[in-house]
C-alpha positions in Angstrom: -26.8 -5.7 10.3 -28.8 -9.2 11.3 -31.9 -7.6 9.3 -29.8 -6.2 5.8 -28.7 -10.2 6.3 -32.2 -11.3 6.4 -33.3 -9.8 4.3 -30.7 -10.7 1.4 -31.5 -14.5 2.7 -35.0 -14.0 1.9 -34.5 -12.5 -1.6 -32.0 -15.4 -2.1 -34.7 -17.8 -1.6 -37.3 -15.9 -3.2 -35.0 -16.1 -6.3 -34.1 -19.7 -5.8 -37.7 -20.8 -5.2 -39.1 -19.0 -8.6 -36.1 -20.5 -11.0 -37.3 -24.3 -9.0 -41.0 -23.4 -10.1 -40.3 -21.9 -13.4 -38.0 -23.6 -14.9 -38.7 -25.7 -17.6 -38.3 -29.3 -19.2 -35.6 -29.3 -22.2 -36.0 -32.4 -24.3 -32.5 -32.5 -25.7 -32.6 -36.3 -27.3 -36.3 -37.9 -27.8 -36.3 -41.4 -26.8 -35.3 -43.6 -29.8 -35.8 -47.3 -30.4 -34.5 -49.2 -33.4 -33.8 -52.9 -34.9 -30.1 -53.3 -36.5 -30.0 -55.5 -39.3 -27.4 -57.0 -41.6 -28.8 -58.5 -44.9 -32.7 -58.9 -43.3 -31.2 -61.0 -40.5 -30.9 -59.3 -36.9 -27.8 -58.2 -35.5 -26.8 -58.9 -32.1 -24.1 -57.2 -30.1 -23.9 -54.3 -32.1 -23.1 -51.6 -29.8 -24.5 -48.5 -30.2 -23.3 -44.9 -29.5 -26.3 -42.6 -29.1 -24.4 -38.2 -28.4 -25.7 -35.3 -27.8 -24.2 -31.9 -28.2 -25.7 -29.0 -26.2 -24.1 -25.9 -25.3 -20.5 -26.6 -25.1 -21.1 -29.7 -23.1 -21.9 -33.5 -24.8 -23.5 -36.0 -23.6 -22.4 -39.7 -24.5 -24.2 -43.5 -23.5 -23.8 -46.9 -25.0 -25.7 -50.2 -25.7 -26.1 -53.4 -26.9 -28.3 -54.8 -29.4 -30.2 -57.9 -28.0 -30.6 -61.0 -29.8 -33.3 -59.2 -31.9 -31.0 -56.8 -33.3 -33.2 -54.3 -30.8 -31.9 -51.1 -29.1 -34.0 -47.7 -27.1 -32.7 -44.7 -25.1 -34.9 -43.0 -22.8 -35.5 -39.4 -23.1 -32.8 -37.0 -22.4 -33.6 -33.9 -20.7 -32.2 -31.2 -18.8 -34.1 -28.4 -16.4 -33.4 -24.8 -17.3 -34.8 -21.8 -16.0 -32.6 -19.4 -18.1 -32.8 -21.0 -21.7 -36.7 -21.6 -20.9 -37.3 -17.8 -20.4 -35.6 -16.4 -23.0 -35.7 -16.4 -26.6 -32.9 -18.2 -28.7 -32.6 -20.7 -31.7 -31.6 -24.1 -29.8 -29.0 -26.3 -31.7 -28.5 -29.6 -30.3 -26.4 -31.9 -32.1 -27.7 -35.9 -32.2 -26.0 -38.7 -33.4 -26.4 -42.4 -33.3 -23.5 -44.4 -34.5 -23.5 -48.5 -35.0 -20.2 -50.1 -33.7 -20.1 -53.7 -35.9 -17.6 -55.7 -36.3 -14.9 -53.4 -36.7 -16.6 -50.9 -39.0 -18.8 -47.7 -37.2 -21.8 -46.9 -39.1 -23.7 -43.2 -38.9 -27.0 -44.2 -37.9 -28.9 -40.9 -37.6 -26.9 -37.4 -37.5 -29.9 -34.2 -37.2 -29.7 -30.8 -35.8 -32.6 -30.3 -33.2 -33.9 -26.9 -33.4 -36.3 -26.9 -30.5 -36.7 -28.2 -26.9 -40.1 -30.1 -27.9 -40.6 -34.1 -27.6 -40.8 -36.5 -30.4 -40.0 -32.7 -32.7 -37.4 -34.5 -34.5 -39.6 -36.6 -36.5 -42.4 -34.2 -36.7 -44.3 -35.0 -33.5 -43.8 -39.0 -34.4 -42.0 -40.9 -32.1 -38.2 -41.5 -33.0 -38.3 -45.8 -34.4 -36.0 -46.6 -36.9 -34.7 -49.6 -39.0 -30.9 -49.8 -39.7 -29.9 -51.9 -42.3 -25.8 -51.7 -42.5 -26.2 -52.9 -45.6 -27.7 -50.0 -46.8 -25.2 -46.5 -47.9 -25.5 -43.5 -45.0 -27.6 -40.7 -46.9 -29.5 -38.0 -46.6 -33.7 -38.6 -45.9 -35.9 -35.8 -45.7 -38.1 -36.3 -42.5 -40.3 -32.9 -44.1 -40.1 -30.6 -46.3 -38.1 -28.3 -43.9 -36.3 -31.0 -42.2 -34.1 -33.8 -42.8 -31.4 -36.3 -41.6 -28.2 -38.3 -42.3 -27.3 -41.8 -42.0 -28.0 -45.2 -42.5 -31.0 -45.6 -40.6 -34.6 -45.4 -42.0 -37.6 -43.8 -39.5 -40.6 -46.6 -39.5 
């Protein structure tokens, strides 16, 4: 009996030790950085909403702009030993929305397709220029890939 036990211990931990080793990096979110501008002027305050949808879960943070009109979020990742083994089309939902006085602008809205860093703007990394003067649109990024919103990528 004590050596059927030990035996399903050391399976258990052979198990848990090679999903630890293998599993993998997800970049769910790229780091972003950005200036928010109204007329060419710098807007401070602004809060902004960066989400993330990824399997049924989301993912939600806020911040300021500083006096320079200047926001970033960090990467976003998550560790995965299933979803990094086997192969799937990923869909990750990302949106950025501006929060200015009392009107919410759509910043950037783009369906990430892939775990890889900096993939939503074609290995470039993820600056952008939102004039909330300007009308949310459609921007192609590439010829296979494009975005919504207000924001231009620099």
């Amino acid at each position: 009996m004590i050596v059927n036990w030990l035996k399903a211990l050391i399976i258990l931990l052979g198990i848990t030790y090679s999903m630890s080793t293998f599993s993998s990096t997800l970049v769910l979110f790229s780091p972003v950085s950005g200036v928010v501008e109204l007329n060419g002027e710098p807007v401070e305050g602004a809060n902004i909403v960066h989400n993330y949808k990824w399997k049924d879960e989301v993912f939600s943070e806020e911040k300021m702009t500083d006096p320079s009109g200047e926001f970033s979020f960090p990467v976003k990742t998550q560790q995965s030993f299933f979803w990094s083994m086997f192969p799937h089309n990923p869909a990750i939902g990302q949106e950025l929305t501006i929060n200015y006085q009392g009107k919410s602008y759509t910043a950037w809205r783009f369906k990430k397709g892939n775990y890889e860093l900096n993939s939503e703007n074609d290995g470039l990394p993820l600056k952008m220029r939102c004039e909330l003067s300007e009308t949310e649109k459609a921007h192609d990024i590439s010829q296979l890939s494009d975005y919504f919103g207000l924001c231009r990528l620099e």
